[in-house]
PDB file of N, H, CA, C and O in Angstrom:
ATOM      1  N   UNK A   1       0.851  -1.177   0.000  1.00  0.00           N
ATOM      2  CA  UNK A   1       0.000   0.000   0.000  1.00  0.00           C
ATOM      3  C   UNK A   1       0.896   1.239   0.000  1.00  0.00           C
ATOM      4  O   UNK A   1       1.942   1.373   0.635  1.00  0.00           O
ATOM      5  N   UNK A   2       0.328   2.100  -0.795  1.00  0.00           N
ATOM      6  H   UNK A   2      -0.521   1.991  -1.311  1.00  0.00           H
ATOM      7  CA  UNK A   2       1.148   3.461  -0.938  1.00  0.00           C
ATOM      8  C   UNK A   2       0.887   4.364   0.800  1.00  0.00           C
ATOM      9  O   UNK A   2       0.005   4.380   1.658  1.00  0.00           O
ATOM     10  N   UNK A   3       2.235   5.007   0.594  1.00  0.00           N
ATOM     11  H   UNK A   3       2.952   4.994  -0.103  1.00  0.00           H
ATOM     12  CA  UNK A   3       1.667   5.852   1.634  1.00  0.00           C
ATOM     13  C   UNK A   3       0.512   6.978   1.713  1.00  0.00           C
ATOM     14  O   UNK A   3      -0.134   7.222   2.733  1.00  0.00           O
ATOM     15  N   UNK A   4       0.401   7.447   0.805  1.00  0.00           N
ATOM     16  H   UNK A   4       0.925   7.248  -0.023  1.00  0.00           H
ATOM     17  CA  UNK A   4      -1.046   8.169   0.519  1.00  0.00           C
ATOM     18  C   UNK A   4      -2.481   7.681   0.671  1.00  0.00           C
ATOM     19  O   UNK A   4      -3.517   8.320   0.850  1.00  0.00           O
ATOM     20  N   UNK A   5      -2.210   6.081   0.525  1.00  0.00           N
ATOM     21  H   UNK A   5      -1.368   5.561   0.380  1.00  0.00           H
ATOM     22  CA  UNK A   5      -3.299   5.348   0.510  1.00  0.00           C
ATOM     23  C   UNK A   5      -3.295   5.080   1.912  1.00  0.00           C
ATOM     24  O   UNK A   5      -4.330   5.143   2.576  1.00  0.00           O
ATOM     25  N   UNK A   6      -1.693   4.654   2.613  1.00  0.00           N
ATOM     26  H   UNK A   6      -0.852   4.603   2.074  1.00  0.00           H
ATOM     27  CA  UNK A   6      -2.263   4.499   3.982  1.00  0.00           C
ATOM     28  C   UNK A   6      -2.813   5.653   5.106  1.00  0.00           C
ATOM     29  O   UNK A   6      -3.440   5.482   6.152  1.00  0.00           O
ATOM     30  N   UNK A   7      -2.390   6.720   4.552  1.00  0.00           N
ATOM     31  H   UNK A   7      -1.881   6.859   3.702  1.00  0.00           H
ATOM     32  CA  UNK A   7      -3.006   8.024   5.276  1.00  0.00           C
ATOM     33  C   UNK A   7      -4.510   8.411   5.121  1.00  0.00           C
ATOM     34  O   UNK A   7      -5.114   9.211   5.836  1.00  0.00           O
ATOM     35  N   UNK A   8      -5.092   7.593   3.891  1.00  0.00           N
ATOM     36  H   UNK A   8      -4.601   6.943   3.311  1.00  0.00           H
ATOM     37  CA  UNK A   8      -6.500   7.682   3.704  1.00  0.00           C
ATOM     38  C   UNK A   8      -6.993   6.543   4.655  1.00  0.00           C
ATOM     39  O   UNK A   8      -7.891   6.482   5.494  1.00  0.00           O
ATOM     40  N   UNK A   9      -6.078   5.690   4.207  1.00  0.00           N
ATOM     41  H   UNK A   9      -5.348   5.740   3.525  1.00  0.00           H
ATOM     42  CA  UNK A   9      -6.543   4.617   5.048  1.00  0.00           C
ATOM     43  C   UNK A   9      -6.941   4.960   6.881  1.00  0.00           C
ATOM     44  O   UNK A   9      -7.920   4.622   7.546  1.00  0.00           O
ATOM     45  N   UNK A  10      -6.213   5.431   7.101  1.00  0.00           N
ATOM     46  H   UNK A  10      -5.418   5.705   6.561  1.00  0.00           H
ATOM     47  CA  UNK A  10      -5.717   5.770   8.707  1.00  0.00           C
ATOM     48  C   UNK A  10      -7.015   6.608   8.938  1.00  0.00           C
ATOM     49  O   UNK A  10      -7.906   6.302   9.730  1.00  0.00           O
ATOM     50  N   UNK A  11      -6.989   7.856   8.024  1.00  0.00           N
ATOM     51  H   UNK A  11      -6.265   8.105   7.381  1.00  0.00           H
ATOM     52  CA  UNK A  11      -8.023   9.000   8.601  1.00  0.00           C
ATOM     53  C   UNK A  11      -9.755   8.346   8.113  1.00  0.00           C
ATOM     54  O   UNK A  11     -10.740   8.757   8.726  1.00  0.00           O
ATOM     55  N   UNK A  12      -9.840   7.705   7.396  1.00  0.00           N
ATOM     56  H   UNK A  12      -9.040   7.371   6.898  1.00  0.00           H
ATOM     57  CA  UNK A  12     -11.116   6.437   7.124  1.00  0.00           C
ATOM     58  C   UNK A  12     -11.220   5.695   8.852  1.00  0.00           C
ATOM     59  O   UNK A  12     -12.142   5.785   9.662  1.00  0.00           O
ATOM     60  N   UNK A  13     -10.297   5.194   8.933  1.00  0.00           N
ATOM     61  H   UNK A  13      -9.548   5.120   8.275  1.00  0.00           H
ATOM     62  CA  UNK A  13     -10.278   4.817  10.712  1.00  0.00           C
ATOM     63  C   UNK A  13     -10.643   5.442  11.823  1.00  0.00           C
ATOM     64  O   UNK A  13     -11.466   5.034  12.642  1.00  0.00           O
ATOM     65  N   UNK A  14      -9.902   6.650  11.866  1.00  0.00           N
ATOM     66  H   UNK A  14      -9.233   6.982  11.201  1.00  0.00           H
ATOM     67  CA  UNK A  14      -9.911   7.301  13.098  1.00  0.00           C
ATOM     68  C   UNK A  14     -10.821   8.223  12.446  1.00  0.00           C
ATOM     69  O   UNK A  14     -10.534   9.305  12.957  1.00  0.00           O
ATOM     70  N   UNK A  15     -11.662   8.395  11.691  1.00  0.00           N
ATOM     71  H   UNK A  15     -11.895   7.516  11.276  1.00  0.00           H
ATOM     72  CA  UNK A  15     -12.401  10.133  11.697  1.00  0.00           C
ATOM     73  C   UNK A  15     -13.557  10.086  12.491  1.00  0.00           C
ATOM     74  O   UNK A  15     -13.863  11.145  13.038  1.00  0.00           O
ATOM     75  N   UNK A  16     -14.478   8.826  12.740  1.00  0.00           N
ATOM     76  H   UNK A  16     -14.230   7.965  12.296  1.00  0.00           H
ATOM     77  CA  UNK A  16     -15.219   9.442  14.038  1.00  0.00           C
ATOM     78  C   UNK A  16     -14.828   9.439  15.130  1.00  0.00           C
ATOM     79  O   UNK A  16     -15.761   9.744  15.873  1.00  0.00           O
ATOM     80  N   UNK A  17     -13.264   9.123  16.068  1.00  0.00           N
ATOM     81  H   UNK A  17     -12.507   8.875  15.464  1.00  0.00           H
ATOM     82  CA  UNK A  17     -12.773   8.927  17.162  1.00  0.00           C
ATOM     83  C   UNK A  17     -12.127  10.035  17.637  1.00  0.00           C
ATOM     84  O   UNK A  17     -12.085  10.699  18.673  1.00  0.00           O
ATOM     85  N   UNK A  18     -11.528  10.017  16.305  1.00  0.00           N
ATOM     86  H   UNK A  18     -11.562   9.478  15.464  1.00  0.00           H
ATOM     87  CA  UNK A  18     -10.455  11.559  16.143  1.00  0.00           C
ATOM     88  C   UNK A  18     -10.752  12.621  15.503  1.00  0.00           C
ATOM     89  O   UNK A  18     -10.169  13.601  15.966  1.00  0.00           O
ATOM     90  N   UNK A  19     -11.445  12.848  14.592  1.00  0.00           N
ATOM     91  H   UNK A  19     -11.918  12.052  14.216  1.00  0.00           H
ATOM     92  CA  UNK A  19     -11.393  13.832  13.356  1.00  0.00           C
ATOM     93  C   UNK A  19     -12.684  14.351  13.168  1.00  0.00           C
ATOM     94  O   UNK A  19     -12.888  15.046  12.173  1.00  0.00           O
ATOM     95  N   UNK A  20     -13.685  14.099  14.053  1.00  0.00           N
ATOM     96  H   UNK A  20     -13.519  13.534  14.861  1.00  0.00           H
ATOM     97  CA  UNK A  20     -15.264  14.315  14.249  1.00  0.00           C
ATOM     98  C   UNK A  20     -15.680  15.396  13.679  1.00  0.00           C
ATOM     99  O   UNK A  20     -16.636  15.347  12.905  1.00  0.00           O
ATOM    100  N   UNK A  21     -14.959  16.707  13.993  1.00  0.00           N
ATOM    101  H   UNK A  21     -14.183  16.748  14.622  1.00  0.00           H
ATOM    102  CA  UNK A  21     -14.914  17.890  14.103  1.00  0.00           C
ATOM    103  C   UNK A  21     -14.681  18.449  12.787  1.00  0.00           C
ATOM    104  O   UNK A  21     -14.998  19.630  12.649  1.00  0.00           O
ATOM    105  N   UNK A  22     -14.160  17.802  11.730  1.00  0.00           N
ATOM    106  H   UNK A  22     -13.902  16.842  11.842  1.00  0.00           H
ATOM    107  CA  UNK A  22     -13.766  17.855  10.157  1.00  0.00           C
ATOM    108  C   UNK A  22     -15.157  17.309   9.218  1.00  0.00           C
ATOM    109  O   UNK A  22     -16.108  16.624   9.594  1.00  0.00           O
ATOM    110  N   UNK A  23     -14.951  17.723   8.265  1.00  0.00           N
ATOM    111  H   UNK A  23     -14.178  18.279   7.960  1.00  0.00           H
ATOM    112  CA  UNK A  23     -16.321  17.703   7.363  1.00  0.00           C
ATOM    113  C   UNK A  23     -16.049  16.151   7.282  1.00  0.00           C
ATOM    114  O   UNK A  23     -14.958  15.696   7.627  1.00  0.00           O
ATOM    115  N   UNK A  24     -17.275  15.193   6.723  1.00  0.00           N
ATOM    116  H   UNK A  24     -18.161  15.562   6.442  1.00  0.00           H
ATOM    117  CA  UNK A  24     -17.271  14.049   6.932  1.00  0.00           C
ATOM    118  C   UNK A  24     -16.010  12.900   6.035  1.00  0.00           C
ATOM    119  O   UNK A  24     -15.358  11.861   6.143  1.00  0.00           O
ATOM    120  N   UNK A  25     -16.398  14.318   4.949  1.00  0.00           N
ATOM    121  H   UNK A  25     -16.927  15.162   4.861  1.00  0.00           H
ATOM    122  CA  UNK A  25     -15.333  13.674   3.443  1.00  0.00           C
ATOM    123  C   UNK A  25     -14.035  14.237   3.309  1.00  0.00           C
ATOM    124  O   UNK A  25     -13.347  14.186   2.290  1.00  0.00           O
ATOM    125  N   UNK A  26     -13.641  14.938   4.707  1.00  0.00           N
ATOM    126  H   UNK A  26     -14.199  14.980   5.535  1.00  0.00           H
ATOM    127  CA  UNK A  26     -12.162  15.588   4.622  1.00  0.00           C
ATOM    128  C   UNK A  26     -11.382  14.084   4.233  1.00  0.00           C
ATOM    129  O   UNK A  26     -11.703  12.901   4.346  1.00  0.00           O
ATOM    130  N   UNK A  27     -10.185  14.819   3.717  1.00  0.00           N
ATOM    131  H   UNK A  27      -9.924  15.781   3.626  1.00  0.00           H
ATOM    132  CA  UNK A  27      -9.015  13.933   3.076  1.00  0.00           C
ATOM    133  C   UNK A  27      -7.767  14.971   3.399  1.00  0.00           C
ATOM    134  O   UNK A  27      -8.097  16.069   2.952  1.00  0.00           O
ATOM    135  N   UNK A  28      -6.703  15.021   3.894  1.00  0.00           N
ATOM    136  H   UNK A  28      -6.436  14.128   4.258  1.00  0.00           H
ATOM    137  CA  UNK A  28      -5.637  16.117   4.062  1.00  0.00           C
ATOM    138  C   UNK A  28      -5.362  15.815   2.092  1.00  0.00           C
ATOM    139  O   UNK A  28      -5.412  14.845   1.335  1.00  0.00           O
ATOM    140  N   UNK A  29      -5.056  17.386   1.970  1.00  0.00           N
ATOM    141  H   UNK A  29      -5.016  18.174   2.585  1.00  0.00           H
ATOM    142  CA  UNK A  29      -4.828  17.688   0.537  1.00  0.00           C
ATOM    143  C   UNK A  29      -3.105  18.199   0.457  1.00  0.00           C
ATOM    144  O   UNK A  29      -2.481  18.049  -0.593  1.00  0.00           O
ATOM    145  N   UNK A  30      -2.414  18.848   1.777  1.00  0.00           N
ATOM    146  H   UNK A  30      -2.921  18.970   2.630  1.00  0.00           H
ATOM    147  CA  UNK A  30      -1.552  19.630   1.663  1.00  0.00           C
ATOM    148  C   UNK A  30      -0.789  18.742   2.419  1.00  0.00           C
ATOM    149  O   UNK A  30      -1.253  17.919   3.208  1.00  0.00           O
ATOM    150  N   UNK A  31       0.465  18.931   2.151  1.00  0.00           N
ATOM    151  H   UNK A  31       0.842  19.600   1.510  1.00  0.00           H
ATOM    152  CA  UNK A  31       1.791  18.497   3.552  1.00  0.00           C
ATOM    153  C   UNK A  31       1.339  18.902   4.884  1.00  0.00           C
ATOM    154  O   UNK A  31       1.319  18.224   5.911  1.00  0.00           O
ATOM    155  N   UNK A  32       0.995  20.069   4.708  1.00  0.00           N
ATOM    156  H   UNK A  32       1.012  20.619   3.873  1.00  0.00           H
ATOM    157  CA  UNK A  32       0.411  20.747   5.875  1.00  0.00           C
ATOM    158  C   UNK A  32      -0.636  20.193   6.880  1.00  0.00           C
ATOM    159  O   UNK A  32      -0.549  19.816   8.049  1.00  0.00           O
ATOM    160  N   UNK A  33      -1.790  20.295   5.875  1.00  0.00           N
ATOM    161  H   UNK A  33      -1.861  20.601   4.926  1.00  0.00           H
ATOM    162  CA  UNK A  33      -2.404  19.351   6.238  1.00  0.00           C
ATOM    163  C   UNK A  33      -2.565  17.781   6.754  1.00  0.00           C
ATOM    164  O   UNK A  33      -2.987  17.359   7.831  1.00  0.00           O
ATOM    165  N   UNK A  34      -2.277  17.368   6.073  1.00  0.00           N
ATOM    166  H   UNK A  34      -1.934  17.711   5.198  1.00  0.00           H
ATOM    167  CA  UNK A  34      -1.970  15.783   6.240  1.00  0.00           C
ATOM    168  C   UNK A  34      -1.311  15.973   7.977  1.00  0.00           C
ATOM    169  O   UNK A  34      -1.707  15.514   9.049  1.00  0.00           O
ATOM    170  N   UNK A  35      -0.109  16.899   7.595  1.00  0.00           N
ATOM    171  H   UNK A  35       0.213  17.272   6.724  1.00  0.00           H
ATOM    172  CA  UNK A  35       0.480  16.782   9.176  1.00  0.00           C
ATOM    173  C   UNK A  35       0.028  17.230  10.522  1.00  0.00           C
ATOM    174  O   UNK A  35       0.560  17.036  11.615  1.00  0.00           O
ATOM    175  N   UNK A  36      -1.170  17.932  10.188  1.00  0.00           N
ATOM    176  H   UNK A  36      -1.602  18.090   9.300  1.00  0.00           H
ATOM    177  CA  UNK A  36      -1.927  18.304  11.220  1.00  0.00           C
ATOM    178  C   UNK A  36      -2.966  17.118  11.407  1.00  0.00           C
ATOM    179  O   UNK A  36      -2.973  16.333  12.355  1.00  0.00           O
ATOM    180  N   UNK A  37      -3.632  17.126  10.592  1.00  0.00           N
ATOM    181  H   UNK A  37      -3.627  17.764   9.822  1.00  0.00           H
ATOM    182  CA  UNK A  37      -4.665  15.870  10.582  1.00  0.00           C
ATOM    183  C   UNK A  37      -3.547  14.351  11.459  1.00  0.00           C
ATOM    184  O   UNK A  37      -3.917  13.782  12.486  1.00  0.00           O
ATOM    185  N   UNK A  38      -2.619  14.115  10.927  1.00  0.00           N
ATOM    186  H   UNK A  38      -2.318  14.577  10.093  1.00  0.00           H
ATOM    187  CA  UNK A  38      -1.784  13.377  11.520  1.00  0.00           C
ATOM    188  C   UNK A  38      -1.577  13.592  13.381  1.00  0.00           C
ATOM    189  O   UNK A  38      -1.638  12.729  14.257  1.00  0.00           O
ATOM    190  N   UNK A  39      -1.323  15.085  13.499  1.00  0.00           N
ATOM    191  H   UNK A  39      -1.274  15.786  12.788  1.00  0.00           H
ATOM    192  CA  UNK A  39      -1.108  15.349  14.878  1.00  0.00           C
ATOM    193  C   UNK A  39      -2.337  14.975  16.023  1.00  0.00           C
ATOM    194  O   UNK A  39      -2.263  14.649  17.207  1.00  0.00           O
ATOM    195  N   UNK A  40      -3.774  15.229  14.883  1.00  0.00           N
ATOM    196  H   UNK A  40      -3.834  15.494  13.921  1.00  0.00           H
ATOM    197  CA  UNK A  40      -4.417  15.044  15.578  1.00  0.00           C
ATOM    198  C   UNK A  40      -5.102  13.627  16.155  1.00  0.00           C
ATOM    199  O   UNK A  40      -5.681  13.323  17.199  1.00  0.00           O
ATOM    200  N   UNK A  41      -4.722  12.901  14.893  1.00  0.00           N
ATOM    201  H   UNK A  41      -4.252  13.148  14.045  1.00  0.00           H
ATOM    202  CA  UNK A  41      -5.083  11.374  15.268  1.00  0.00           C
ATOM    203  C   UNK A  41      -4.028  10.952  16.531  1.00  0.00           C
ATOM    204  O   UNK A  41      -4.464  10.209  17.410  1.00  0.00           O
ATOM    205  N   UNK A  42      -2.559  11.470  16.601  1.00  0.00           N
ATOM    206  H   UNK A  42      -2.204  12.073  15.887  1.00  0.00           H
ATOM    207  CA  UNK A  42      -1.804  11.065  17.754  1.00  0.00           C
ATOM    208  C   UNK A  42      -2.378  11.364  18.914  1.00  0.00           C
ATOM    209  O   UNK A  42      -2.165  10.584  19.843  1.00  0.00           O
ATOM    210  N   UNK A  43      -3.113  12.377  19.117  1.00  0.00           N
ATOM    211  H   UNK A  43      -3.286  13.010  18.363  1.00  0.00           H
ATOM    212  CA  UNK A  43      -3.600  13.289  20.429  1.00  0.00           C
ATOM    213  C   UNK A  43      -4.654  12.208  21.010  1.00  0.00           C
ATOM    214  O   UNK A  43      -4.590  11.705  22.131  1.00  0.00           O
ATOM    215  N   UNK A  44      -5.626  11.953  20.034  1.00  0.00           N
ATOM    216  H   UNK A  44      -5.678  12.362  19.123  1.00  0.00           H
ATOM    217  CA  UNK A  44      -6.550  11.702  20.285  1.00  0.00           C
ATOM    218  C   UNK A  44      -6.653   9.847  19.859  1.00  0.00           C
ATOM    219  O   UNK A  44      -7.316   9.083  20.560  1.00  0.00           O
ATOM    220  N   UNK A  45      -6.216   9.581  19.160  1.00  0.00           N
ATOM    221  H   UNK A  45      -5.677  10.201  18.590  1.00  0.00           H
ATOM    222  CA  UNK A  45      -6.171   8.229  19.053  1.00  0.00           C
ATOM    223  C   UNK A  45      -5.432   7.056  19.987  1.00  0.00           C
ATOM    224  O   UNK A  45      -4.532   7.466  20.719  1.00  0.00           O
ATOM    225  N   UNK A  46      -5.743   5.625  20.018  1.00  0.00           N
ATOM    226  H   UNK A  46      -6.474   5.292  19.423  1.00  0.00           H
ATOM    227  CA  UNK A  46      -5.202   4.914  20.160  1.00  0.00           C
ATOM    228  C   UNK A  46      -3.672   4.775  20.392  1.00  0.00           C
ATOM    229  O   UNK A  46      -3.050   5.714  19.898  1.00  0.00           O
ATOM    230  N   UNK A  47      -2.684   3.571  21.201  1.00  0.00           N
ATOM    231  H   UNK A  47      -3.190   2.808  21.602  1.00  0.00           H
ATOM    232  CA  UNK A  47      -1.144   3.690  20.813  1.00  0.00           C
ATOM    233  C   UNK A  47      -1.325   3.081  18.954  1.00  0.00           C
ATOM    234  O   UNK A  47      -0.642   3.651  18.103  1.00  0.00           O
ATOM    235  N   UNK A  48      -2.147   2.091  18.597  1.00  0.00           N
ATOM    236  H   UNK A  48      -2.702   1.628  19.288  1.00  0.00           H
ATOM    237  CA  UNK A  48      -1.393   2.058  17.353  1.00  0.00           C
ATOM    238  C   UNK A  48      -1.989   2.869  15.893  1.00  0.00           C
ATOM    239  O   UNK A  48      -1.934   2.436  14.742  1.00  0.00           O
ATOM    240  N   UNK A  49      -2.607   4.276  16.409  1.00  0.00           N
ATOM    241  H   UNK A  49      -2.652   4.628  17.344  1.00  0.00           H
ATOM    242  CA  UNK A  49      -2.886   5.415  15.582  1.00  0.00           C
ATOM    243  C   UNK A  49      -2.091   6.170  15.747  1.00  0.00           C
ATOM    244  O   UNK A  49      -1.715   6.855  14.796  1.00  0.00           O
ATOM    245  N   UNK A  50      -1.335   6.381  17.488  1.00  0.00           N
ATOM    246  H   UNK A  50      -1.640   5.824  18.260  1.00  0.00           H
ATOM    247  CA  UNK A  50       0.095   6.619  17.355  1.00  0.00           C
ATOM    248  C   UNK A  50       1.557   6.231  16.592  1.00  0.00           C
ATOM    249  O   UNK A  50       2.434   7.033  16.271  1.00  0.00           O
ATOM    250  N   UNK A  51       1.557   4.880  16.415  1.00  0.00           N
ATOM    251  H   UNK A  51       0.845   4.229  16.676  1.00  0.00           H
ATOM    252  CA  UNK A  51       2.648   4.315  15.847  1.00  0.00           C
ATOM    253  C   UNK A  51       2.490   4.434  14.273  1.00  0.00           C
ATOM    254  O   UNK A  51       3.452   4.713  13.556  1.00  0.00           O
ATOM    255  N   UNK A  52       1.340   4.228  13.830  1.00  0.00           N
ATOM    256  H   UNK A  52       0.559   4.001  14.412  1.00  0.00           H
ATOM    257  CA  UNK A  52       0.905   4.587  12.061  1.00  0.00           C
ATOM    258  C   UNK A  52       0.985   5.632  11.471  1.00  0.00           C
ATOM    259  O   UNK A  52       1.154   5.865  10.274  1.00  0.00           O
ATOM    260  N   UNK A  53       0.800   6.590  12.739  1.00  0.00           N
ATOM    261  H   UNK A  53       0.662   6.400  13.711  1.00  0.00           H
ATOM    262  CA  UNK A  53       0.790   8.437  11.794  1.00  0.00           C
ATOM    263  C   UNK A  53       2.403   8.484  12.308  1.00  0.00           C
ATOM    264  O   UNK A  53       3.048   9.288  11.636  1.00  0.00           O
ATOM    265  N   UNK A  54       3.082   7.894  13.204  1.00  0.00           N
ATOM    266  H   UNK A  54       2.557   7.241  13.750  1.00  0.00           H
ATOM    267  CA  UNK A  54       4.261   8.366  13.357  1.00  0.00           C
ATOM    268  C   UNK A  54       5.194   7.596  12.093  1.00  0.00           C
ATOM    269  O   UNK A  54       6.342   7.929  11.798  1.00  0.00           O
ATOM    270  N   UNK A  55       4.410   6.499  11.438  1.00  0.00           N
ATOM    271  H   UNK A  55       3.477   6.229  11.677  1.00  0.00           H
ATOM    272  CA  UNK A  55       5.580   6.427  10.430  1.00  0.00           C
ATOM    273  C   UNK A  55       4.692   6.983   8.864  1.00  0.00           C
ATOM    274  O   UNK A  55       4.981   6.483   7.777  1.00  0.00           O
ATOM    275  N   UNK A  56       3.874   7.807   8.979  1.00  0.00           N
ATOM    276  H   UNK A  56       3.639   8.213   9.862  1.00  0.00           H
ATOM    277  CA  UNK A  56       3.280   8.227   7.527  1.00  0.00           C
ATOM    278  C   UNK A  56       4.133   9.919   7.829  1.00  0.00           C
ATOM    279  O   UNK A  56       4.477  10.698   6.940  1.00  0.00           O
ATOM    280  N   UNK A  57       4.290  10.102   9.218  1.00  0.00           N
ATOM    281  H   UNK A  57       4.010   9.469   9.940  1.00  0.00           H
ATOM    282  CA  UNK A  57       5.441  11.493   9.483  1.00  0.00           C
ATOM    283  C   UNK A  57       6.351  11.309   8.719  1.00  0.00           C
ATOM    284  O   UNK A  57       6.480  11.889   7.641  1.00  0.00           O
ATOM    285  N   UNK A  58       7.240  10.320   9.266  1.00  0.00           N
ATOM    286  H   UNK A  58       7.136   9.849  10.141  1.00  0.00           H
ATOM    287  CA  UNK A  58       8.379   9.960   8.842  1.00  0.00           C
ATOM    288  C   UNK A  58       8.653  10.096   7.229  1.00  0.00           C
ATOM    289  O   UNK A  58       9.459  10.822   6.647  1.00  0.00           O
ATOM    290  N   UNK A  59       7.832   9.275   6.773  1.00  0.00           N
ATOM    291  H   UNK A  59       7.177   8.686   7.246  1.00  0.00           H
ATOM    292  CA  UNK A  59       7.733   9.566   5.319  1.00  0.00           C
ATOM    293  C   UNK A  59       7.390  10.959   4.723  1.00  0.00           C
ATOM    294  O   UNK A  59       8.062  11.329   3.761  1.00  0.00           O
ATOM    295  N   UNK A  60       6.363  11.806   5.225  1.00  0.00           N
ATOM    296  H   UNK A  60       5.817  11.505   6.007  1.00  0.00           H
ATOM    297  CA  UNK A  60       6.715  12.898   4.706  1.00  0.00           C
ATOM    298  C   UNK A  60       7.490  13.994   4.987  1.00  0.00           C
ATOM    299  O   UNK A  60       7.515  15.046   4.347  1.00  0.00           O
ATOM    300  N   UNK A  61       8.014  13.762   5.799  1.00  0.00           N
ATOM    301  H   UNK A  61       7.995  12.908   6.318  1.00  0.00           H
ATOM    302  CA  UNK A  61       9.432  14.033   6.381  1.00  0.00           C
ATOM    303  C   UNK A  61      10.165  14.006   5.431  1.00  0.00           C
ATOM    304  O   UNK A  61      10.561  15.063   4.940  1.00  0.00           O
ATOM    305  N   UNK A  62      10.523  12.823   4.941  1.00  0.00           N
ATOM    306  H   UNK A  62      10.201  11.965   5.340  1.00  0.00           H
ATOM    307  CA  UNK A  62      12.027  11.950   3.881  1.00  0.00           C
ATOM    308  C   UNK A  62      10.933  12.760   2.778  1.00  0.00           C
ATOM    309  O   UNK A  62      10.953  13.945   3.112  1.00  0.00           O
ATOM    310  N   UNK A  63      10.217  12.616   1.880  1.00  0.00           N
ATOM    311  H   UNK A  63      10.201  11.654   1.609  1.00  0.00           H
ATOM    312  CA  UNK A  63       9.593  13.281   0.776  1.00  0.00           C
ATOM    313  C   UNK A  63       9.358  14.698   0.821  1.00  0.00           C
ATOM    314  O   UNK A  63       8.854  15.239  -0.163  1.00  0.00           O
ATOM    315  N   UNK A  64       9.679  15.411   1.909  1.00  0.00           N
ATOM    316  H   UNK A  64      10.088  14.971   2.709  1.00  0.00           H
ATOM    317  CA  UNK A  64       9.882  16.771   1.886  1.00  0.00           C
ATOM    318  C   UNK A  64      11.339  17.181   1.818  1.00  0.00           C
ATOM    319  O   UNK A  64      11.704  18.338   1.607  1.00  0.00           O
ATOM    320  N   UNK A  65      11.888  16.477   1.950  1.00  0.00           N
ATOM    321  H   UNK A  65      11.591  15.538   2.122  1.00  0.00           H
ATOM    322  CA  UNK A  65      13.256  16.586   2.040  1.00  0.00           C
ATOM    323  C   UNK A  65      14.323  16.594   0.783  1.00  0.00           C
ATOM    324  O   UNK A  65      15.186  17.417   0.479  1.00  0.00           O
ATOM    325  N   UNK A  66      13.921  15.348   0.172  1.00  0.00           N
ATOM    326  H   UNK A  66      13.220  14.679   0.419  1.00  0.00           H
ATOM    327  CA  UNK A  66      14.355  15.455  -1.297  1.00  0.00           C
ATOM    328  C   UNK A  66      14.315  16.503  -1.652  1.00  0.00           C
ATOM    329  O   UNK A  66      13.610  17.448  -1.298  1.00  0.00           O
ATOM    330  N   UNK A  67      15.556  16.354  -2.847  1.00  0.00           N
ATOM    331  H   UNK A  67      16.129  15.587  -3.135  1.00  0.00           H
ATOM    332  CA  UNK A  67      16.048  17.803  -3.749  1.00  0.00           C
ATOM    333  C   UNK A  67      14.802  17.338  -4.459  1.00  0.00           C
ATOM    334  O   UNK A  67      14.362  16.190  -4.523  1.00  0.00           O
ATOM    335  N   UNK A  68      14.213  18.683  -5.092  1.00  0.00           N
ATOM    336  H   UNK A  68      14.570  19.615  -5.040  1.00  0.00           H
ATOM    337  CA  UNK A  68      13.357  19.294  -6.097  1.00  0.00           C
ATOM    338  C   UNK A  68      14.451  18.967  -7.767  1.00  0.00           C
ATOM    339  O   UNK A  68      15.653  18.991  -8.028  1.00  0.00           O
ATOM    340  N   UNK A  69      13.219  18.695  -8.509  1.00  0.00           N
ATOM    341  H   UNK A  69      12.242  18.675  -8.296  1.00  0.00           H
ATOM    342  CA  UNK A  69      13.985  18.387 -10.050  1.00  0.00           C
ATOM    343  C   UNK A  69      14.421  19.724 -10.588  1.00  0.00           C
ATOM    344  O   UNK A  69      15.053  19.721 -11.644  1.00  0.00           O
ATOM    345  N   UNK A  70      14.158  20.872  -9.988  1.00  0.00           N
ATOM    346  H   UNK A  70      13.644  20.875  -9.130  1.00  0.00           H
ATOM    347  CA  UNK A  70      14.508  22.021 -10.226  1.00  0.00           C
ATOM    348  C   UNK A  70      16.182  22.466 -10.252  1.00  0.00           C
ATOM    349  O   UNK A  70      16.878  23.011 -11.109  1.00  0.00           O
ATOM    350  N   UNK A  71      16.585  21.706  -8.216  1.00  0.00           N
ATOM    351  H   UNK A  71      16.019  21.264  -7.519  1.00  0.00           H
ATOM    352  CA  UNK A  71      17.770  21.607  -7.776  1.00  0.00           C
ATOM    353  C   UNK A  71      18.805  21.616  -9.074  1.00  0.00           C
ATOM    354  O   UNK A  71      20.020  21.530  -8.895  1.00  0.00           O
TER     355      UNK A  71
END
């Protein structure tokens, strides 16, 4: 599974536990996003909604990081 897919996957999980408060069909669209939506499943979720958003971080972490084809 892609990581994009598992971050849909994840917030499909946790959005009535965690994410209640977000329109029903939110999806994080931005880095930004995603990483907030991420913060919030840690707060409020489970340890292993903790351990899942901490490695979909990780990854966009390493994918923010890469040089740009511009570089």
């Amino acid at each position: 599974m892609a990581m994009d897919d598992e971050l849909r996957a994840l917030v499909d999980e946790y959005r009535t536990r965690c994410l209640w408060f977000l329109r029903p069909d939110f999806y994080p669209e931005t880095r930004e996003s995603a990483l907030r939506t991420l913060r919030y499943i840690e707060k409020h979720g489970d340890r292993e909604a903790f351990v899942r958003a901490g490695r979909i971080r990780q990854w966009l972490s390493a994918k923010s990081s890469e040089p740009s084809a511009s570089s």
